[in-house]
N, C-alpha and C positions, 0 to 999 in steps of 0.2 A: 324649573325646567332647564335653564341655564348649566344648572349643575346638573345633572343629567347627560345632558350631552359634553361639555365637558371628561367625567366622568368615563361617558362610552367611549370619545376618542381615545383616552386614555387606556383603555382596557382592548380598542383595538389597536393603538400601537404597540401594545406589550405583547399579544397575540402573535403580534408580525416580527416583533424583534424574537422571540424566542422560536417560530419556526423556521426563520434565518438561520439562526444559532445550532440547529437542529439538524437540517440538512448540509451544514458546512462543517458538522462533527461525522456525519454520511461521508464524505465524499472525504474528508481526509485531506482535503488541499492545507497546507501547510503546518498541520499539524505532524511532529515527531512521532513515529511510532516504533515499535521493536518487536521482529516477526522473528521466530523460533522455529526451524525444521531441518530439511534437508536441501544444503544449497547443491546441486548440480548442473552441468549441461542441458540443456532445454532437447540439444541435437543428438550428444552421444549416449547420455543415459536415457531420459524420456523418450529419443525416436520423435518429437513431434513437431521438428523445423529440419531444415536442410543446410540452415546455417550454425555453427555452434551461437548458445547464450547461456549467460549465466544466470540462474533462477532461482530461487529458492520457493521450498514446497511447502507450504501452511496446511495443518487439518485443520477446518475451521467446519466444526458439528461434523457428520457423515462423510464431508469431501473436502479433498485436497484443490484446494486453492495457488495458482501457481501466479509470484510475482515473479516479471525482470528486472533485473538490474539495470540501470542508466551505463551510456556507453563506458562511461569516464569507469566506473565501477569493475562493469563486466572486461575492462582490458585489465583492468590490478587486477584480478581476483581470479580469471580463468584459470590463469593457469595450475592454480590448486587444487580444479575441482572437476576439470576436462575427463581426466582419465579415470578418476574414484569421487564418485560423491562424498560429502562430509555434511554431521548435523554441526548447527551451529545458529546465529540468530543475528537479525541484521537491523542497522537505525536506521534509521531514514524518514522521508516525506514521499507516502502513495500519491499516486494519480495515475488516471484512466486515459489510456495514451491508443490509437487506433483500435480499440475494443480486447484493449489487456490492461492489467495492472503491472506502473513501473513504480520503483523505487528508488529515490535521489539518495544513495547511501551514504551516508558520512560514519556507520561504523559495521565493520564485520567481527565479528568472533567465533571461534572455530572451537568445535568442543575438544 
């Protein structure tokens, strides 16, 4: 009986350890990843802010997914991409920041 329980606690910590694991490959917090599209203006090409931002556009299945850039980012890089969009693909670490996805970038590349 001993072993048994034993046993079960064992089976439910491994349950809990890997849906930990599971939902913190969901949510992207500090994991690198490298997104591929069309970086542009959020303001001047999309039209869907009043401020300029720099974003890049993901197809991810049927629809465009739109991340921003982190401040530090979006000042390097605007100026590239203000007046013509460019594809290209960007490194970084997502998170869900006021009900958007941001991107801490530490690499851009422009095709």
């Amino acid at each position: 009986m001993r072993t048994f329980f034993v046993a079960a606690a064992m089976l439910c910590s491994l349950v809990l350890l890997t849906a930990g694991i599971c939902a913190q490959d969901k949510k992207g917090d500090g994991k690198e990843v490298t997104l591929k599209g069309k970086i542009t203006c959020n303001k001047c090409d999309l039209g869907k802010s009043k401020t300029c931002e720099t974003v890049i556009v993901v197809k991810e299945g049927k629809d465009d997914v739109v991340y921003f850039f982190d401040a530090a980012a979006h000042k390097k890089n605007h100026g590239t991409i203000c007046t013509e969009a460019k594809q290209g693909s960007v490194t970084g670490t997502v998170k869900d920041a006021d009900k958007k996805k941001v991107i801490t970038v530490s690499k851009v590349t422009f095709d």
